[in-house]
C-alpha positions as CSV (number, residue, x, y, z in Angstrom):
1,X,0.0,0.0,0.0
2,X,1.1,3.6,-0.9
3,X,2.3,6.1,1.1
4,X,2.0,9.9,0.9
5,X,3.3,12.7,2.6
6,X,1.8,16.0,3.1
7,X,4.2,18.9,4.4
8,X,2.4,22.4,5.6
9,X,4.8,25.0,4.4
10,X,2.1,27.9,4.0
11,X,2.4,30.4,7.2
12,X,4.6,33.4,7.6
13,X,6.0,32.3,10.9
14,X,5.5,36.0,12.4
15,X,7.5,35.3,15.6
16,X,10.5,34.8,13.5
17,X,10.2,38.6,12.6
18,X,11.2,38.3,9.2
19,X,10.4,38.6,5.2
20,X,12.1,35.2,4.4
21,X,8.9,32.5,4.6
22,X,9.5,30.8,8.0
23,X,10.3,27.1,6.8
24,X,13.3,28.8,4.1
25,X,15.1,29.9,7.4
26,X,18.4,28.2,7.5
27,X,19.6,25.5,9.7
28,X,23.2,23.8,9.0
29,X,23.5,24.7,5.7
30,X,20.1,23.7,4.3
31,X,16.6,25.2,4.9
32,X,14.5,23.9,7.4
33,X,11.9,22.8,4.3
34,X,15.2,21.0,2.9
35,X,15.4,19.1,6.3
36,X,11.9,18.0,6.2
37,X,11.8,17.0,2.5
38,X,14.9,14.7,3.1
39,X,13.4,12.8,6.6
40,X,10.5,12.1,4.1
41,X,12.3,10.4,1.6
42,X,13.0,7.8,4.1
43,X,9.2,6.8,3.4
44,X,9.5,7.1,-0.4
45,X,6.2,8.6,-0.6
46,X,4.4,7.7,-3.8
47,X,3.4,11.4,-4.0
48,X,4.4,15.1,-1.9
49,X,2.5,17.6,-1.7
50,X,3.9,20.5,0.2
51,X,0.7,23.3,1.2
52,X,2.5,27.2,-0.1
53,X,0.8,30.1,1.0
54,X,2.9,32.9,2.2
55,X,5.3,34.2,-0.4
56,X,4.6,31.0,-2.3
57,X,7.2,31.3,-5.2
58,X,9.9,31.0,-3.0
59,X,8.6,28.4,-1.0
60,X,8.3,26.5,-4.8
61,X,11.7,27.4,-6.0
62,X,13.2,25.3,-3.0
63,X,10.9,22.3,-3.3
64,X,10.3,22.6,-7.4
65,X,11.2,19.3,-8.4
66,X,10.7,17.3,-5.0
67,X,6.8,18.2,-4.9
68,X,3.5,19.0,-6.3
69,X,1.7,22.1,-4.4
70,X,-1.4,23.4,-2.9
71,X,-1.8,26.7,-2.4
72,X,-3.6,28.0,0.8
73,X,-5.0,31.3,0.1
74,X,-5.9,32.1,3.9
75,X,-4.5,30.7,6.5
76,X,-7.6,28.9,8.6
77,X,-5.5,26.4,10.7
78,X,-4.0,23.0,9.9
79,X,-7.3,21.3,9.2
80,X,-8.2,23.8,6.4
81,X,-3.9,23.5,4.9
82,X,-4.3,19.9,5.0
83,X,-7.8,20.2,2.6
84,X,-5.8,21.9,0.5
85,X,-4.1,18.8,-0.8
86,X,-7.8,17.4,-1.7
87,X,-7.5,17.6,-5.6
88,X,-3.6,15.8,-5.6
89,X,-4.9,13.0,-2.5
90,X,-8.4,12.5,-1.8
91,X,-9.6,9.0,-2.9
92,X,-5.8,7.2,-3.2
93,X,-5.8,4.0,-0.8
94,X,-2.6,4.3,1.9
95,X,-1.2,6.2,4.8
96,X,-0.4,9.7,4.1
97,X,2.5,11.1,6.7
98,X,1.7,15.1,7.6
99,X,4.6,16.9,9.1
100,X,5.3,20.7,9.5
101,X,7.9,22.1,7.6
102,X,9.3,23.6,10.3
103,X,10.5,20.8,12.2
104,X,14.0,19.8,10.6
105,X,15.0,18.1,13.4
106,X,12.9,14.9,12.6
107,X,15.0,12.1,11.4
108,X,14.0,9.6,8.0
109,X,14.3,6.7,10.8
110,X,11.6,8.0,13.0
111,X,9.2,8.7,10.7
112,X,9.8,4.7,8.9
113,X,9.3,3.6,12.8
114,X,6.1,5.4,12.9
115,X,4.6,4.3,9.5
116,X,5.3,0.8,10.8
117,X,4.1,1.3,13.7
118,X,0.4,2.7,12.2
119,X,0.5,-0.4,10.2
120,X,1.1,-3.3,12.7
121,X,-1.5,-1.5,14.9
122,X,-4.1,-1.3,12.0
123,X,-4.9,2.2,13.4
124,X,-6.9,4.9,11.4
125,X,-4.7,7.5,12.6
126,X,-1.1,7.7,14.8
127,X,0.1,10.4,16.2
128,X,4.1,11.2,16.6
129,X,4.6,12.2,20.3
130,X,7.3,12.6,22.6
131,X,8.3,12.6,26.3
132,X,9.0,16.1,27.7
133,X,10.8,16.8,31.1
134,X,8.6,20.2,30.7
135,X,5.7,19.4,28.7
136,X,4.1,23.3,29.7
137,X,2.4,24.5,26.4
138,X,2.2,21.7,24.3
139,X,-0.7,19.6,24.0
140,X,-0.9,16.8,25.8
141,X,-1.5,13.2,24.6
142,X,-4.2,11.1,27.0
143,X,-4.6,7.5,26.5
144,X,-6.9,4.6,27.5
145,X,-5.7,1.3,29.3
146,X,-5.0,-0.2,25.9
147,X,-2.9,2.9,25.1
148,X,-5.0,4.4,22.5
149,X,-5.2,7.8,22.3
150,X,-8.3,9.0,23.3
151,X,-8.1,13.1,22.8
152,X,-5.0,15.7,22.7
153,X,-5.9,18.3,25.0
154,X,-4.1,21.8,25.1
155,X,-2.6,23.3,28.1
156,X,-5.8,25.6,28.7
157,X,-8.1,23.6,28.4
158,X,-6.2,20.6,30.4
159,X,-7.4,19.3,34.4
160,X,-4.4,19.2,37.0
161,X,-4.2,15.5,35.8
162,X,-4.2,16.4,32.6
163,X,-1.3,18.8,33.2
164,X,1.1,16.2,34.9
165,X,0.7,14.2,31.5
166,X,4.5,14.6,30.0
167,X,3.1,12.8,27.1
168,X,3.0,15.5,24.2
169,X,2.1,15.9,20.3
170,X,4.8,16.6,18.0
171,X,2.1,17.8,15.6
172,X,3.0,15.1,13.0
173,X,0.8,12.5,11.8
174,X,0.1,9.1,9.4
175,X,-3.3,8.9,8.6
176,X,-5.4,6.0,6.5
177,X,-5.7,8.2,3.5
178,X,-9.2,7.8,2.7
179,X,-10.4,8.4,6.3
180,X,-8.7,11.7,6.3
181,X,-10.0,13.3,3.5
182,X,-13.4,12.0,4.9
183,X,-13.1,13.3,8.1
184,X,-12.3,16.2,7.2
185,X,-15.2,17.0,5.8
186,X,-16.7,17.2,9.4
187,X,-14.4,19.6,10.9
188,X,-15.7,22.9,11.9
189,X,-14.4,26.2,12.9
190,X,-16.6,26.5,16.6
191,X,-13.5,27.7,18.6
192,X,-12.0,30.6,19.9
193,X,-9.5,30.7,16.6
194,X,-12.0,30.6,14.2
195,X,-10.2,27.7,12.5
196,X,-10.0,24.3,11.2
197,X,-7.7,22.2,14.1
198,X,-6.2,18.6,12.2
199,X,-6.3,17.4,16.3
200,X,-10.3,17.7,16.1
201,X,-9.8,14.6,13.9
202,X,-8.8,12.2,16.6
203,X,-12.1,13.3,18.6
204,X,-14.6,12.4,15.4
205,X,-12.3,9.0,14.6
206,X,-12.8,8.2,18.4
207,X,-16.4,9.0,18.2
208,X,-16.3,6.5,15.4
209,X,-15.1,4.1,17.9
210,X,-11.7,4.0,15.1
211,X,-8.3,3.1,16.4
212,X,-6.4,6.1,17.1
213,X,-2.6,5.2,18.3
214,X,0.6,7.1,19.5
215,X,4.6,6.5,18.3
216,X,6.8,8.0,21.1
217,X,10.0,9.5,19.7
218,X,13.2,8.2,21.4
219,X,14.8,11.6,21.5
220,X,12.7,14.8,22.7
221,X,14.8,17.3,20.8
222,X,13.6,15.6,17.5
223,X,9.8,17.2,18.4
224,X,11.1,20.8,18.1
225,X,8.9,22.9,16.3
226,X,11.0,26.3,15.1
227,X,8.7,29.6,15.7
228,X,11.3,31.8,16.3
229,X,15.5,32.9,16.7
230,X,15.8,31.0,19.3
231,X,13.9,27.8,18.6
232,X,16.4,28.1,15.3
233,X,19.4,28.4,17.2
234,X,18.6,25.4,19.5
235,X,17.8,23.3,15.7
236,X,21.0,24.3,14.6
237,X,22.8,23.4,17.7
238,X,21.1,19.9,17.9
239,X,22.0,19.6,14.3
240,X,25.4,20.3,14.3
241,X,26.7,18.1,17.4
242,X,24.4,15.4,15.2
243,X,26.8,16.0,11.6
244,X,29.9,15.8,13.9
245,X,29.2,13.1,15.8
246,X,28.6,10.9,12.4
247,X,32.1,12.5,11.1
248,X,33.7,11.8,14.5
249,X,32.3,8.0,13.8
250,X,33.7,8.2,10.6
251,X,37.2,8.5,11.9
252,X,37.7,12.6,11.6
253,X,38.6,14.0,14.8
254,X,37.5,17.5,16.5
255,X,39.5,19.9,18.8
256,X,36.5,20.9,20.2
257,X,33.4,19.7,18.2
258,X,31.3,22.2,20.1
259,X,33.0,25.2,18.3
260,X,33.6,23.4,14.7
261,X,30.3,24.3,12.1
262,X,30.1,21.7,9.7
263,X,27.1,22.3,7.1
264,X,24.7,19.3,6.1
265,X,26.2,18.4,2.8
266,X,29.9,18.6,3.5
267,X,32.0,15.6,3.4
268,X,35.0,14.8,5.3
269,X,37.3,11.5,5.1
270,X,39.1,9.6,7.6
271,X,41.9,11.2,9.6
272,X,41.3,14.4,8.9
273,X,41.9,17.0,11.9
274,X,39.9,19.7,12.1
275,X,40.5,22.4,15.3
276,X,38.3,24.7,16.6
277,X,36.2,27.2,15.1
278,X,36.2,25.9,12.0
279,X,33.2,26.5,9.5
280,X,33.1,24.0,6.6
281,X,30.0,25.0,4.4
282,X,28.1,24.3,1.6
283,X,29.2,21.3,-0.8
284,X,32.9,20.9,0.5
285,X,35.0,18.1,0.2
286,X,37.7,17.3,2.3
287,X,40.2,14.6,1.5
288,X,42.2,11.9,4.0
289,X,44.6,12.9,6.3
290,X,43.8,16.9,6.0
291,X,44.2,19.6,8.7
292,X,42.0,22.4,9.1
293,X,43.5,24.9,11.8
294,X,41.8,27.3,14.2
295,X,40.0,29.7,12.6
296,X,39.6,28.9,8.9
297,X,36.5,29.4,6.7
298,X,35.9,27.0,3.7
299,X,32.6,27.6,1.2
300,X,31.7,25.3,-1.7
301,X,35.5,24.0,-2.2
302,X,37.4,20.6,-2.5
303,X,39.9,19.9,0.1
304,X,42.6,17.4,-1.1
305,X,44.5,15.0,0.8
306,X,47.4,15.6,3.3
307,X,46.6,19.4,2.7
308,X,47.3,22.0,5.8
309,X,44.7,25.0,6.0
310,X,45.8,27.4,8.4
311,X,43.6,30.2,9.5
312,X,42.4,30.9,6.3
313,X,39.4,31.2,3.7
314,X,39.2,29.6,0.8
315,X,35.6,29.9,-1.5
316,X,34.4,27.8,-4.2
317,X,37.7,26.7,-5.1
318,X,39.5,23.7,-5.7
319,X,43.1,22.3,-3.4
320,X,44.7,19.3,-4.8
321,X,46.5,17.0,-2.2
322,X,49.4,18.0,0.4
323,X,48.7,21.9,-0.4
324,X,49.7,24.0,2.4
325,X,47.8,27.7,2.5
326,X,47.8,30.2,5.0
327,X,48.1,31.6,7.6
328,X,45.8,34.0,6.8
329,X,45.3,34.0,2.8
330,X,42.5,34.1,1.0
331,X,41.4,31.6,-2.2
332,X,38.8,33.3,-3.5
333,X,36.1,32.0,-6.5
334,X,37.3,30.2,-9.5
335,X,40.6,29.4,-8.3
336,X,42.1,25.7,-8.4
337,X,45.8,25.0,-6.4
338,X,47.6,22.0,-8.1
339,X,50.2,19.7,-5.9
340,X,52.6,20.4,-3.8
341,X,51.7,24.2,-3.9
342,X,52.3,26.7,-0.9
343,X,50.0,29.9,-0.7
344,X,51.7,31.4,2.1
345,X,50.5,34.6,4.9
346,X,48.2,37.3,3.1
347,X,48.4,36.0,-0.1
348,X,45.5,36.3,-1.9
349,X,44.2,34.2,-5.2
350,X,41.3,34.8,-7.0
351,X,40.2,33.2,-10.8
352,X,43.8,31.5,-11.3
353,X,44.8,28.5,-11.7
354,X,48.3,27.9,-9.7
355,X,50.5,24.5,-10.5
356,X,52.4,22.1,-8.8
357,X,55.1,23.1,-6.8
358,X,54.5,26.7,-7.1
359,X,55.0,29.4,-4.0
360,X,53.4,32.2,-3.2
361,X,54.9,32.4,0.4
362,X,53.3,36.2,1.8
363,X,52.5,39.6,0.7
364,X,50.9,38.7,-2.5
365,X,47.6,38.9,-4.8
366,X,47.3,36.4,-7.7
367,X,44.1,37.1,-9.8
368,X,43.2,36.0,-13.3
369,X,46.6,34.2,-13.6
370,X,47.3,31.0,-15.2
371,X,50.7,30.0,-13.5
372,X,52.8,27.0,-14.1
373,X,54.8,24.5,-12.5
374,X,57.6,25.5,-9.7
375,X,57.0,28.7,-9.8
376,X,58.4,31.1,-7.1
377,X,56.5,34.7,-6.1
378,X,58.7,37.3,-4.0
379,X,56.9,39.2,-1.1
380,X,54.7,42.0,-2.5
381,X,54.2,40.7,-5.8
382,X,50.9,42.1,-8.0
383,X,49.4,41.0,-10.8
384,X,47.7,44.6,-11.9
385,X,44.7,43.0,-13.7
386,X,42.0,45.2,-13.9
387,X,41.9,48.5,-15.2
388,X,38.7,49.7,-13.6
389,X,36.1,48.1,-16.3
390,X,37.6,45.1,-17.6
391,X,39.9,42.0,-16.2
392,X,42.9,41.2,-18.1
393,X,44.8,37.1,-18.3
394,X,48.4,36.8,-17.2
395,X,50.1,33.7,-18.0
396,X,53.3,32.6,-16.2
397,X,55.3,29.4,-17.2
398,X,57.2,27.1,-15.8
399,X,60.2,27.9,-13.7
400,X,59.7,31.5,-13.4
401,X,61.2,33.4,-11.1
402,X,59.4,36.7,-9.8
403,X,61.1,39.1,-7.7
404,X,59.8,40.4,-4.9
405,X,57.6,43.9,-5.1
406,X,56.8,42.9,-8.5
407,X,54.1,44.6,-10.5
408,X,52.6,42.2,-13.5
409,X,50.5,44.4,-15.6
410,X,47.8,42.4,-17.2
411,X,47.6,40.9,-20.5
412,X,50.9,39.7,-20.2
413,X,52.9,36.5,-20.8
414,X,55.9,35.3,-18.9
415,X,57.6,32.2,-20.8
416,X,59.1,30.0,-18.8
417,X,62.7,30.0,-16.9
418,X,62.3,33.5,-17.2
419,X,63.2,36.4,-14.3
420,X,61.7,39.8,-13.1
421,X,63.9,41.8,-11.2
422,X,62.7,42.7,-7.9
423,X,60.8,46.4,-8.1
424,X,60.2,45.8,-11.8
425,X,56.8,46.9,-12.8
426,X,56.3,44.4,-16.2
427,X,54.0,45.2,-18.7
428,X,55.0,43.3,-22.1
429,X,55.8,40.1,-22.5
430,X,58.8,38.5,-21.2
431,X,60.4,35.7,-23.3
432,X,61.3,32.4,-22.0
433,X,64.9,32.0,-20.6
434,X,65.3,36.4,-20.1
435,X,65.7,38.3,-17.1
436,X,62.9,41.5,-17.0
437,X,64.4,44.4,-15.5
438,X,61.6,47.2,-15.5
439,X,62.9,49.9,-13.0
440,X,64.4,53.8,-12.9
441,X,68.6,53.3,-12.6
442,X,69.5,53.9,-8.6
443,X,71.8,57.4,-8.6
444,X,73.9,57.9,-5.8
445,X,74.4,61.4,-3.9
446,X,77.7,61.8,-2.7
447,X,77.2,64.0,0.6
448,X,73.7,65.0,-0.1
449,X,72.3,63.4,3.4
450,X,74.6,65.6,5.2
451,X,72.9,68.6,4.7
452,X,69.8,67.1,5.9
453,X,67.5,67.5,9.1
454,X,68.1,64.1,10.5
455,X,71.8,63.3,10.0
456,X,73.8,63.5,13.3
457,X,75.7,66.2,12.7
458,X,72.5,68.5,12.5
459,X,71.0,67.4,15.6
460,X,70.6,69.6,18.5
């Protein structure tokens, strides 16, 4: 039998105070929509349908090809979202999972436990709950001696019994399709909201005298629901000691995992060492045996093996294996470090491709450059390649040697083997095999200082 899989995306989340759509809010790297739409996948729903309402198209670019939609022009509870979804479900045999899109903290494993559980219990409808130490606020899950659920009752409307009840609903769901879209029908809006509630279903499936059941999460801080900042710092806490405790079990090791921000999607091989604050982010890579030192920032790149990072940032860039950078440079976009290369303190690269063996060791800025193998850069070396509306190519060979406080004035070539004198400001082409000297003669002054302010013999 088929399952399906609702996800309520539509409200504006107002107590996040902000224009972003509440579930498009970050956590780790993805949004919290993202989260939700992978734990789903666990099920391998037969069809989504995510419920859009506030800003809509943005909800949709994030989930375009992972769902159909259903747009909910007003926002009259969760009974009236989930009727939205009508046209793409109503009829279908199966269970149909619903599940907020703000909770990104529920795993693919828990919702498979609770599909299996609504199955071997043959009940109409199953409600994910979990066991609070402070269960204040939530709604509260009351059962019968054969542990069905008989009602969920909120916190103001619940007896001092009622209130010990740690019991409470995560507000996801599995219900038998068919009876939901039925049921539905006899909601109503007689409360002080003036809405549709999904929990008035368990009272008219009870009424019924249908099996309503309950699937207890191991691990409370799945349940959280994120309404504002700091619901979505506490997600992204819970999420990140969860990304580096499956890399520490993977055999990378942490300084201090609680200061090292690993994003969803990166991946990190065995033995790598990473030291605290660290922020690894987006799509990177990063190969066996690796350091990353205290203090570097890596976007979107591809780490190679044995390569040393220290106190640096490097963005959506490529490092082949046993590359050493830093301290303190800067790979910025488009730029790919071959071998054995060494992009020493404030050196910056940007757009250039840099070969094997090649130094850069301080003091330097690299951009639009295609640079061979072995080459050497002197302190304070510039490659002059914009002119203030366009970006010009320099190409350096093999072998060359640049001195330091050299100027390289884009478009220009340096074959290889060849030299710039240190000072020299280079703006032709320099054959392969030459020396490039491109500076005023020094003249000497024979006794000039003399006469001057500061020598000694003027001093009072």
């Amino acid at each position: 039998m088929n399952n399906y899989a609702i996800i309520l995306a539509a409200g504006k989340g107002t107590r996040m105070k902000s224009d972003l759509p509440k579930v498009l809010h970050k956590v780790a790297g993805l949004t919290m929509l993202e989260h939700v739409f992978a734990s789903v996948g666990a099920i391998n729903p037969a069809k989504t349908v995510t419920v859009i309402g506030h800003k809509a198209e943005l909800v949709e670019e994030v989930a375009a090809e992972k769902s159909a939609f259903a747009l909910q022009k007003e926002q009259l509870g969760t009974g009236h979202a989930v009727m939205m979804a009508a046209e793409a479900l109503e009829g279908l045999k199966g269970q149909t999972l619903i599940i907020a899109g703000d909770t990104p903290l529920i795993t693919g494993e828990s919702l498979k436990n609770l599909l299996d559980y609504h199955r071997r219990h043959k009940n109409v409808a199953t409600i994910l709950t979990a066991m609070a130490d402070d269960p204040f606020g939530y709604g509260r899950i009351i059962r019968n001696d054969r542990s069905e659920v008989t009602k969920i009752v909120e916190q103001k409307d619940a007896s001092d019994f009622e209130q010990q009840v740690r019991e409470i609903n995560t507000g996801t769901y599995v219900f038998d399709n068919q009876r939901l879209f039925a049921a539905l029908k006899e909601l109503n809006t007689d409360n002080a909201q003036g809405e549709y509630y999904l929990t008035d279903l368990i009272s008219i499936f009870r009424n019924n005298e249908e099996k309503v059941g309950a699937y207890t999460l191991a691990d409370f801080a799945e349940s959280l629901g994120v309404n504002d900042r700091f619901a979505l710092a506490t997600a992204e806490k819970v999420m990140r000691q969860r990304i580096n405790k499956k890399h520490m079990l993977n055999g990378v090791t942490f300084s201090d995992p609680d200061t090292a921000y690993i994003d969803s999607e990166v991946e990190i091989a065995g033995d790598v060492l990473i030291e605290g604050n660290v922020s690894l982010k987006g799509k990177t890579k990063v190969g066996q045996g690796s350091l990353i030192t205290n203090g570097s920032y890596i976007v979107n790149s591809t780490i190679g093996q044995q390569t040393v990072i220290t106190q640096s940032m490097i963005e959506e860039s490529s490092l082949a294996d046993q590359v050493t950078v830093g301290p303190y440079a800067h790979i910025r976009p488009g730029s790919h470090i071959a071998q054995g290369a060494h992009i020493g303190n404030f050196v910056e690269v940007k757009a250039a491709q840099i070969g094997e063996e090649t130094k850069a060791g301080h003091l330097t800025y690299i951009g639009n450059a295609s640079v061979g193998k072995n080459v050497n850069f002197g302190a304070g070396t510039i490659i002059a390649n914009y002119d203030g509306r366009d970006k010009y190519q320099t190409t350096i060979g093999n072998n060359v040697f640049i001195g330091s406080n050299s100027t390289l004035i884009a478009p220009v070539s340096l074959g290889d083997n060849a030299l710039t004198a240190a000072g020299s400001a280079i703006n032709e082409d320099v054959p392969a095999d030459s020396i490039a000297i491109a500076r005023n003669r020094q003249v000497n002054k024979d006794g000039y200082a003399a006469a001057k302010p500061h020598h000694p013999n003027n001093q009072k």
